[in-house]
C-alpha positions, 0 to 999 in steps of 0.5 A: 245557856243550857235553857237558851239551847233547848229552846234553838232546838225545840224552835228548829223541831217545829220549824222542821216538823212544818216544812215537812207538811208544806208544798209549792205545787203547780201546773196546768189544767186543761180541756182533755177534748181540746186540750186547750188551757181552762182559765179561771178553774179551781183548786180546792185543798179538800176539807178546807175550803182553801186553794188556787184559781188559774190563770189565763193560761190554765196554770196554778201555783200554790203553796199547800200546808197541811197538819197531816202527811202532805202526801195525802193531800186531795186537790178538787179541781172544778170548772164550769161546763166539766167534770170535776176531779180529785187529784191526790199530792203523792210524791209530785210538784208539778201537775197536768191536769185534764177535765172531760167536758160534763154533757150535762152542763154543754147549755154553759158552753156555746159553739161560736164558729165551726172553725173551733172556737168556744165560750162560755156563754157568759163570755159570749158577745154576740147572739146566740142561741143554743139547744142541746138535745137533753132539751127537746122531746127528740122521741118525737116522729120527726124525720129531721132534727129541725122539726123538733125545733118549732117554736123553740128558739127566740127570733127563729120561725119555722115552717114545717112542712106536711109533706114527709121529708121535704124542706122546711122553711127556717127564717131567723130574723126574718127573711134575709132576701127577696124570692124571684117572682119570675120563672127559670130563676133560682133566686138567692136563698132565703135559708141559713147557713147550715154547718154540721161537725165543720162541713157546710151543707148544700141546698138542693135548688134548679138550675137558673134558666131551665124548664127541665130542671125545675123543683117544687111539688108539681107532678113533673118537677123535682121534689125537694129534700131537707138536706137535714135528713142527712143528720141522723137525729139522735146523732145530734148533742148540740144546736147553736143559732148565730144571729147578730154581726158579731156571732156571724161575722166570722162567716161573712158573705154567707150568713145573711140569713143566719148561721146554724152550726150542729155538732154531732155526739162522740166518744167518751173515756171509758169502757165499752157502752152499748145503747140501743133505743126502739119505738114504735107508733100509730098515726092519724091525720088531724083536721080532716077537710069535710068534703060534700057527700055524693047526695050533697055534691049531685045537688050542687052540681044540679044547681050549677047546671041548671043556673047555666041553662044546661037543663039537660045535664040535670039528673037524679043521685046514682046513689054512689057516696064514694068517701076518697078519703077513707078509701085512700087513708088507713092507721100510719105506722112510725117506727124507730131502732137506734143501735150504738157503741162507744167508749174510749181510752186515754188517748182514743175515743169511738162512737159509732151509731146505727139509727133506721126509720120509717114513716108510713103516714096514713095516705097509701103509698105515702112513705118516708124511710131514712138509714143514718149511720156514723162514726166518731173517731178522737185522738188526743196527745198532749200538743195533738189532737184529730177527729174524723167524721164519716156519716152515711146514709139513705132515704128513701121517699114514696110520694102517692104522685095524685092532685087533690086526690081526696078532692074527687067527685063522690059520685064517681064509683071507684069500680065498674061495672066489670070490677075494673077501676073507674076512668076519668080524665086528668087526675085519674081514679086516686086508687089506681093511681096509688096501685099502677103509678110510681113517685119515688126518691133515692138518696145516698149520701155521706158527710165527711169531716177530718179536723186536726189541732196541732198546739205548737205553743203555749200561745199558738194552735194550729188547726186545719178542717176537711169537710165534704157533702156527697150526694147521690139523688135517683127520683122515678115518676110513672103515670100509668097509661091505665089511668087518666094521670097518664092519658093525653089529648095527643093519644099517647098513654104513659108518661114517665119521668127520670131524674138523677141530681149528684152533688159533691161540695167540698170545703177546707180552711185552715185556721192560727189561734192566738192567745194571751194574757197580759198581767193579771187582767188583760186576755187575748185571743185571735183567730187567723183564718183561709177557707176554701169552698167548691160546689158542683151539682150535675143533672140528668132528666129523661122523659117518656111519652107512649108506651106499648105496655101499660101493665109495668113501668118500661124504660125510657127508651122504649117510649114513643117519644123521648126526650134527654137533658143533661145539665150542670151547675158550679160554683167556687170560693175562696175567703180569708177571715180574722176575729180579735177577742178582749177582755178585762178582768172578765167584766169588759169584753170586746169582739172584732171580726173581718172577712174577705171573700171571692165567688164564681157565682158573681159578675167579673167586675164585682166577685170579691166582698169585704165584711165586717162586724164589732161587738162589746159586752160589760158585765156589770154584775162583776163591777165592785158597786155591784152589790153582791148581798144577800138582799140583791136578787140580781145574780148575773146582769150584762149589757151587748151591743153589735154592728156589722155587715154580712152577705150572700152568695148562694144566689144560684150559678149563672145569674151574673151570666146570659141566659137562655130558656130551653123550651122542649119539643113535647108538643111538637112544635120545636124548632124542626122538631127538636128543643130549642133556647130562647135568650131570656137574661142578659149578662151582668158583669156588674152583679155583685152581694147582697149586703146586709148590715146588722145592729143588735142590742141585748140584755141578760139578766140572772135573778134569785138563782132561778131565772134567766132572761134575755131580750134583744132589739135588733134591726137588718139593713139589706141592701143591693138586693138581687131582682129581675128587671124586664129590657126592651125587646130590642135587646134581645133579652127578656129581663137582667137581674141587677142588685136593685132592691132594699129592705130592713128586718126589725124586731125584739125577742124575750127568752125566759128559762125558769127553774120554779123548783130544783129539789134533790127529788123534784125539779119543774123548769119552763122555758119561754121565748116569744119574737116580734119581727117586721120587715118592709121594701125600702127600694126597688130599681127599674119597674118600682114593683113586681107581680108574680102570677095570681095564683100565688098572690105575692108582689114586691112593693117600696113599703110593705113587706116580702110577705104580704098578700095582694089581691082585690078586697072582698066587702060580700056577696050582693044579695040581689044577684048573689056576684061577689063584690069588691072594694077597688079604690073606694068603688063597689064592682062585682066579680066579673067586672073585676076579673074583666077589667082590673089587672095586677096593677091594681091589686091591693094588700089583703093580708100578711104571712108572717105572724106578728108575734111567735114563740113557744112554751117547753114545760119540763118536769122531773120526779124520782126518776119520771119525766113530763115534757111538754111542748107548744108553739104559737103564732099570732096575726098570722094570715093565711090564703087557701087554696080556692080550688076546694071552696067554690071553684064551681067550674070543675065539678065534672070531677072535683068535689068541693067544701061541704061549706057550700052547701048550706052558705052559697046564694041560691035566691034574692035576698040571701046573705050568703057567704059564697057566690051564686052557683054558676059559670056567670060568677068570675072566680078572683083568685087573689081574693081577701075572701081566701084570707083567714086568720091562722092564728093558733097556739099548737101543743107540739108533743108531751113525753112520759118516761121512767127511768128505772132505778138500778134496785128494780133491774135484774139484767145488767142494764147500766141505764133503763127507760121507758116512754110514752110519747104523742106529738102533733096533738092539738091546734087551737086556732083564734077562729074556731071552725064552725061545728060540721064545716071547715075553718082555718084548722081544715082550710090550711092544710088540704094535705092531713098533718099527722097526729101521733102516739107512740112508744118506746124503750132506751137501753144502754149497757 
């Protein structure tokens, strides 16, 4: 009895001693940003490989034993895309856990609307693609952000623009609508949608129907700006491009062209950290246009003379060799100082950034300066959390304002006799232009945003977005009366042009998440939203003919003859939108999105539109028959597929109105001296959206814990395209715009990033990306084609694409009478012959802007602290029409010089093969000819960067972090054709205005 009772005992001592060292735990863990629940996180009993996976609602239970005191116990909580921590037991059952998002890992997590949702980007349905700014070289010179992303992201082709700071053209899959070809129209935009941190950026376009209002980069007109020079660019953390129905759905009848949201950098827990970065660098123009030399010019212009007849006009060389282009170019200078603090504590976080640039390309007096300044404000509560966004900033861009201005004749002296500067009529000594003419462009603006998020339970958050896009644009163009740029037939001297443009749009939605789990395997979430959008641009032009005093700019008012316009243009929407999320055990994932959406800009009949999309994804490598050993390469394999359709709103104010075209009394021949309008587009209450339905299939695969690849086939249906169609005269009117055209976008596009090596020390990853994208008219109401002017050579035709180049076919130059010939229709005509009796009518495809395929290369490379970066562009199939007016336009040589080409390939006798025409009047210049067509083709190293970050042993100040690096960026082009040794080619044809090459330096400290 006794050995019974010892042995109840010692049974009820273990029994004891074990409950001692055992504990249920549970809790949540939680984003501590969004505070949103993170599903599928991990707990760790530290040392023992042994713990617990949270649910759909973020929350654990687990049972933990331990041979040692419990209180000592380590929980290691991790999750993908966050920060790990350690939790130590203590006295405590239940836990509130929250994870800091990990910036380094922000590629695994994909903004997919600015209206607060995330993923994961293996939950991700539709197409996405994602940059970071840890991934571009963002020391290049660029003036904005979107510069550093030329051949960078797949199905994204960019257009960079040589002139500092003014659009640039982003097209993701291809042009999502069609360019009006006529005048006094703005036409529906062809650029995404930009969102930054919530707020929906303005384009700056004209005003439809107005000759006063116009932009481009004529001498009169408004020089446009990329409104991305409002984003300062190392404000920037991330760039997600939505391109398929089920990425873009949410964003219904605006995101034809594509969706791009940028979410700027904030705060972070933690103490005050200072940052300061500074760069400076020397540029030089790349692919310099070879101009005749004095000598050479004089003998061109004695040869053309002397073919006319007007043997009088044949004379010696003065001995003048004036090279404009050095007079006119000396060493760019680029700098850049950035200066910052942030920080923050268990409920606050702060960022503030100042970052001033300045570009002073190479030309005098071309210059382009930006301030960019913000704030990041966060709070977070448990069930409440709010940021603000407030971004100043100012740009200020000079432009020289000369035409052609390396292109003068170079036996012109730049000075007289006197040591004045030598005068000539229309564009002006280039030098005197640069010192007495003005060409600048002010712009203050502020991006603000204010969002709250309001967890009312478990299931259900609330959130509600402010945003707003203020600007205010001042541009000034002087023509001095002291040089030909401002000396008219009608003896008037001086001219000068003011324009003030004052945006203010404005949006705010409100938005209801929803979201559930059911048993183990079933997860909801649903979005429930309501936007509203105002955008109201104001304009004022005033023009100044005559001046008194030439010596200085004068006011307006003091001018012989004036001329004042005031203008306005806006537009109101309003939408309502849901999106349902899906998944099954994380494997089977389904996606539905709809959206209403209502518009001012649109006729009474028709201004509401119904969009929507679908998307599926399976991830078949979390499928049971998947094998997972050691032998299978295949980490990761997921199928997609989306259908769905978008819009387009952002096709100008008034289309859907009558218009009229205000023609000024510059001339003198107003209506009893003052402006007046003519009826030019007729009302359309019937003008409704552009509908563009959208399929995509995409394939991603992950494979030896290296390599992940995406390719993706995707085809645009587009419809009710908006065009202008001509009326008869009887109505009044010139034309009605109508939704009268169709076409399709179709393309494939492979991504490839590729970890080759990833040691402690060293680690080589390259990211690839090319795109295939064909695009052609399927329909067009009314004329069945449109041509636009010759001297752009565009047209609209049912089976080719937006993007052809028209123009008569050029099979030579005859070497018996040196004419150009041509190919119209299967017969051979010489050039006057065709300029004489052939119209537009019958022109003919002679080319194709867009490239038939392009992509891009980035290399980056890591060692002990040293980092290469290096990045390339490409296009292929590629053509390009040059301006002809520097080839052999030998009609302008009172002043223009010309190709030193001409030289030494024009046709000066019978039997010449030549490449160029005789040099004379008698030879009729075709502008849209396949003779201006070369093949742009061409790889482009972008920028390579060098930095050291210096280890904490070498730094004896307090650095917490201490770099230095080198950087050159726009170094070199080759083309498919290589320019001819001495002679210009493609490199020197396409851009007459230099590109700049690059080499600078720099530091980035924080403390």
């Amino acid at each position: 009895m006794a050995k019974i009772g010892f042995i109840i005992l010692l049974l009820f001592s273990v029994s004891f001693g074990f409950s001692q060292n055992q504990r249920m735990i549970s809790g949540v863990v939680k984003s501590a940003s969004e505070n949103f629940p993170l599903a599928g996180a991990t707990l760790i009993i530290k040392g023992t490989g042994k713990g617990a996976v949270t649910n759909i609602e973020g929350e654990f239970k687990y049972l933990v034993n331990s041979k040692y005191a419990i209180e000592k116990v380590v929980l290691e909580v991790s999750y993908l895309g966050f920060i790990s921590k350690t939790v130590t037991l203590g006295k405590q059952s239940y836990f509130e856990i929250y994870l800091e998002e990990d910036i380094s890992s922000l590629d695994e997590i994909v903004i997919t609307s600015s209206y607060g949702t995330k993923k994961l980007k293996q939950e991700v349905v539709g197409s996405v693609a994602s940059i970071t700014a840890d991934q571009l070289i963002t020391e290049q010179p660029a003036n904005t952000f979107d510069e550093l992303l030329e051949g960078q992201l797949a199905g994204v082709y960019i257009e960079t623009n040589p002139r500092l700071g003014e659009e640039i053209s982003i097209n993701i899959r291809g042009q999502g609508s069609l360019t009006p070809l006529n005048a006094n129209v703005v036409g529906t935009s062809t650029q995404p949608l930009i969102i930054v941190d919530g707020i929906i950026l303005s384009e700056e376009v004209g005003i439809d129907g107005s000759d006063f209002f116009d932009v481009g980069t004529g001498n009169l007109s408004e020089n446009i700006l990329n409104p991305l020079a409002r984003v300062g660019i190392q404000d920037i953390q991330s760039f997600d491009v939505l391109k398929d129905a089920a990425a873009v759905g949410l964003y219904g009848a605006d995101a034809a062209n594509g969706v791009i949201i940028i979410t700027t950098k904030s705060g972070k827990k933690g103490k005050l950290r200072v940052n300061a970065s500074v760069q400076s660098g020397i540029s030089e123009p790349i692919n310099q246009f070879q101009f005749l030399n004095g000598e050479s010019f004089q003998r061109i212009q004695n040869i053309y003379n002397t073919n006319n007849g007007d043997l009088n006009n044949v004379q010696s060389w003065n001995g003048v060799n004036t090279d404009w282009f050095s007079l006119l170019n000396r060493a760019g200078i680029f700098n850049r100082y950035g200066l910052g603090v942030s920080g923050g504590t268990e409920h606050w976080s702060y960022r503030a950034n100042a970052n001033y640039q300045i570009n002073k390309e190479s030309q005098v007096n071309n210059q382009f300066e930006k301030l960019n300044t913000t704030l990041a404000l966060d709070y977070r509560k448990k069930d409440f959390t709010a940021s603000l966004r407030f971004s100043p900033s100012l740009t200020v861009k000079n432009d020289p304002n000369t035409l052609y201005a390396f292109a003068i004749a170079p036996n012109i002296p730049v000075y007289d006799a006197n040591g004045v500067y030598t005068n000539f009529e229309t564009f002006g000594n280039p030098l005197a232009v640069a010192e007495q003419n003005i060409s600048e462009s002010k712009t203050f603006a502020i991006l603000n945003s204010i969002n709250m998020n309001y967890q009312l339970t478990d299931d259900l958050r609330l959130t509600t977005l402010f945003g707003i896009d203020y600007s205010e644009k001042d541009e000034d163009k002087l023509f001095s009366g002291l040089n030909g740029s401002g000396q008219f037939n009608d003896g008037t001297l001086g001219r000068r042009v003011q324009r003030e443009r004052n945006t203010k749009r404005w949006n705010w939605s409100a938005n209801l998440f929803y979201n559930k789990t059911f048993g183990k395997a079933h997860y909801f979430d649903a979005l429930l939203g309501m936007e509203t959008r105002q955008e109201k641009v104001d304009f004022s032009y005033a023009l100044g003919n005559g001046f008194d005093i030439l010596e200085n700019a004068q006011p307006i008012a003091s001018a012989e003859r004036q001329n004042f316009r005031f203008d306005s243009s806006e537009t109101t929407g309003r939408s309502v939108f849901s999106q349902l999320n899906y998944d099954f055990k994380k494997t089977y994932f389904l996606l539905a999105n709809f959206r209403v959406d209502q518009s001012s800009a649109f006729g009474s009949d028709n201004d509401t539109a119904l969009n929507g999309g679908f998307g599926a994804s399976w991830i078949i490598s979390n499928e049971n028959f998947f094998s997972k050993n050691i032998k299978n390469p295949v980490d990761f394999l997921r199928l997609r597929v989306s259908y769905g359709s978008t819009g387009n709103s952002r096709i100008g104010s008034y289309r859907a109105l009558g218009l009229y075209t205000v023609d000024n009394n510059d001339d003198g021949n107003g209506y009893n001296g003052n402006n007046f309008a003519n009826a030019s587009s007729a009302p359309n209450p019937n003008l409704g959206w552009e509908r563009n339905n959208k399929f995509n299939i995409g394939l991603d695969v992950n494979a030896f814990n290296r390599f992940k690849i995406t390719a993706e086939i995707f085809r645009d249906d587009i419809k009710d395209l908006i065009v202008s169609r001509s009326v008869i005269p009887e109505s009044g009117y010139t034309n009605v715009q109508i939704n009268g055209a169709a076409m399709y976008n179709q393309g494939v596009e492979f991504s490839l990033q590729a970890d080759w090596l990833k040691t402690s020390k060293f680690k080589w990853q390259s990211n690839v990306n090319i795109s295939k994208i064909e695009n052609e008219i399927t329909a067009l109401k009314g004329l069945g084609s449109n041509t636009s002017s010759a001297e752009v050579a565009r047209a609209q035709q049912i089976g080719y694409a937006t993007s052809t180049y028209w123009g008569f076919d050029f099979i030579g130059i005859d070497p018996a009478t040196g004419r150009e010939l041509y190919n119209v229709d299967g017969s051979i005509y010489d050039g006057s012959y065709v300029a004489a009796n052939f119209t537009p009518a019958d022109w003919q495809p002679i080319g194709n802007s867009q490239p038939d395929f392009f992509g891009g290369l980035r290399n980056s490379f890591s060692y002990k602290g040293i980092n290469l970066n290096m990045i390339f562009s490409f296009a292929y199939g590629q053509d390009a029409l040059i301006d002809r007016v520097l080839l052999d336009n030998y009609r302008v040589l009172t002043n223009r010089n010309l190709s030193i080409n001409v030289l030494d390939e024009a046709w000066q006798q019978q039997g010449d093969l030549a490449s160029f025409p005789v040099i004379s009047n008698s030879n009729r210049i075709i502008s849209n000819s396949s003779k201006y067509l070369y093949d742009a083709s061409h790889i482009k190293l972008k920028a390579i960067n060098l930095s050291y970050d210096l280890p904490a042993s070498l730094m004896k100040i307090p650095f917490e972090a201490l770099s230095v690096f080198v950087n050159g960026s726009n170094l070199v082009y080759w083309y498919k054709h290589k320019s001819p040794k001495n002679k210009n080619g493609i490199a020197e044809f396409k851009s007459v205005y230099p590109e700049m090459r690059t080499f600078s330096l720099g530091l980035n400290a924080s403390f």
